[in-house]
Structure formats: structure tokens, C-alpha cells
C-alpha positions as CSV (number, residue, x, y, z in Angstrom):
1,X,126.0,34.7,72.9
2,X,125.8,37.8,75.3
3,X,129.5,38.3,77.4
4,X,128.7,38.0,81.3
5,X,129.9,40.7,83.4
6,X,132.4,39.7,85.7
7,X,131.1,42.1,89.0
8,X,134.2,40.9,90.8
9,X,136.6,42.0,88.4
10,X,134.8,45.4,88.1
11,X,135.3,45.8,92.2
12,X,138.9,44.7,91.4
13,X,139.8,46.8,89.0
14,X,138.5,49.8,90.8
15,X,140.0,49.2,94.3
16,X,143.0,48.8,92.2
17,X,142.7,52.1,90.5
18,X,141.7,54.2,93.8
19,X,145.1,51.9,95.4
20,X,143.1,50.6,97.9
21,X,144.3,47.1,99.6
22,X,141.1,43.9,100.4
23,X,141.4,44.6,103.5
24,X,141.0,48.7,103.2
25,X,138.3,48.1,100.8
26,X,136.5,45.5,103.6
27,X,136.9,47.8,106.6
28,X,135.6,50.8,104.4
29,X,133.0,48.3,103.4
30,X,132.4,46.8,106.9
31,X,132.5,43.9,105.1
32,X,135.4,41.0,105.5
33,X,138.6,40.7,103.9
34,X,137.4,36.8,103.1
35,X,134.5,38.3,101.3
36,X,136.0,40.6,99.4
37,X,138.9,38.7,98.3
38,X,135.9,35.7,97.2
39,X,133.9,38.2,95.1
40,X,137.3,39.0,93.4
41,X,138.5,35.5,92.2
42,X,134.7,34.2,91.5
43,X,133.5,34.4,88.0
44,X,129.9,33.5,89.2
45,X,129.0,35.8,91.8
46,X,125.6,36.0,93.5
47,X,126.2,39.2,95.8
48,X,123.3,40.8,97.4
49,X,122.2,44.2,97.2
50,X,122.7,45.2,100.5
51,X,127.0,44.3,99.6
52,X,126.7,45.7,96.3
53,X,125.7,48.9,97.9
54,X,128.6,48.8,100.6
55,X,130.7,48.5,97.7
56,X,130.5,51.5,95.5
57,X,129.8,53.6,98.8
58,X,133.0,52.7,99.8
59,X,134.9,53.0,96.1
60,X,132.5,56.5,96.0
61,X,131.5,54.6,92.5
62,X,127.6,54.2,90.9
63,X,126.5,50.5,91.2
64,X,126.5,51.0,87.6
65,X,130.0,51.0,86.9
66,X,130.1,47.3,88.4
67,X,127.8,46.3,85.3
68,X,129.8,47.3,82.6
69,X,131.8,45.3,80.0
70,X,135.4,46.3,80.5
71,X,138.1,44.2,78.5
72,X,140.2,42.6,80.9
């Protein structure tokens, strides 16, 4: 059985590494501490494109690096 990629995890783990806070990564993201912090924690995540792409803008990441199987 294939692993799932955990997106939120990803986002995590590279907010983490570019030492940004939730709530720096929202307002760069104009998206909400709430969500953010929700993408995070959730292993099942059904994020639209339109977030995705707020996302890496704001982590100056490709959307591909959200994708791939990192060992937690």
C-alpha cells in the first residue's frame, strides 16, 4: 500500500525551517491563523488550489515540495 502524503506536515515542516510562526505564515498567506493551524494537525486534508497556491507563495516554495514523502 502506497504512503499518503501528509500536505500539512509538509507546510509545517517548512514554516518551521524558514522560522516562521501560524500566524506569520497566515498574514503572509492572507489566510487565517485557524486555517493554518487546521491544515497542520489534519492528516486528511482537502485544501483547495487557490490555498495551496497562497502557501508556497508565501514559504517562496514550488507546490511540489508539499507533495513529497519526507519521514517524519
Amino acid at each position: 500500500m502506497k504512503n499518503k502524503v501528509n500536505i500539512g506536515a509538509n507546510i509545517k515542516r517548512i514554516r518551521k525551517s524558514e522560522n516562521l510562526t501560524q500566524e506569520q505564515l497566515a498574514e503572509l498567506s492572507n489566510l487565517s491563523t485557524n486555517f493554518i493551524s487546521r491544515i497542520e494537525r489534519s492528516e486528511s486534508q482537502n485544501i483547495g488550489v487557490n490555498h495551496l497556491i497562497a502557501i508556497v507563495d508565501a514559504l517562496h516554495v514550488d507546490i511540489k515540495e508539499l507533495f513529497q514523502q519526507k519521514n517524519q
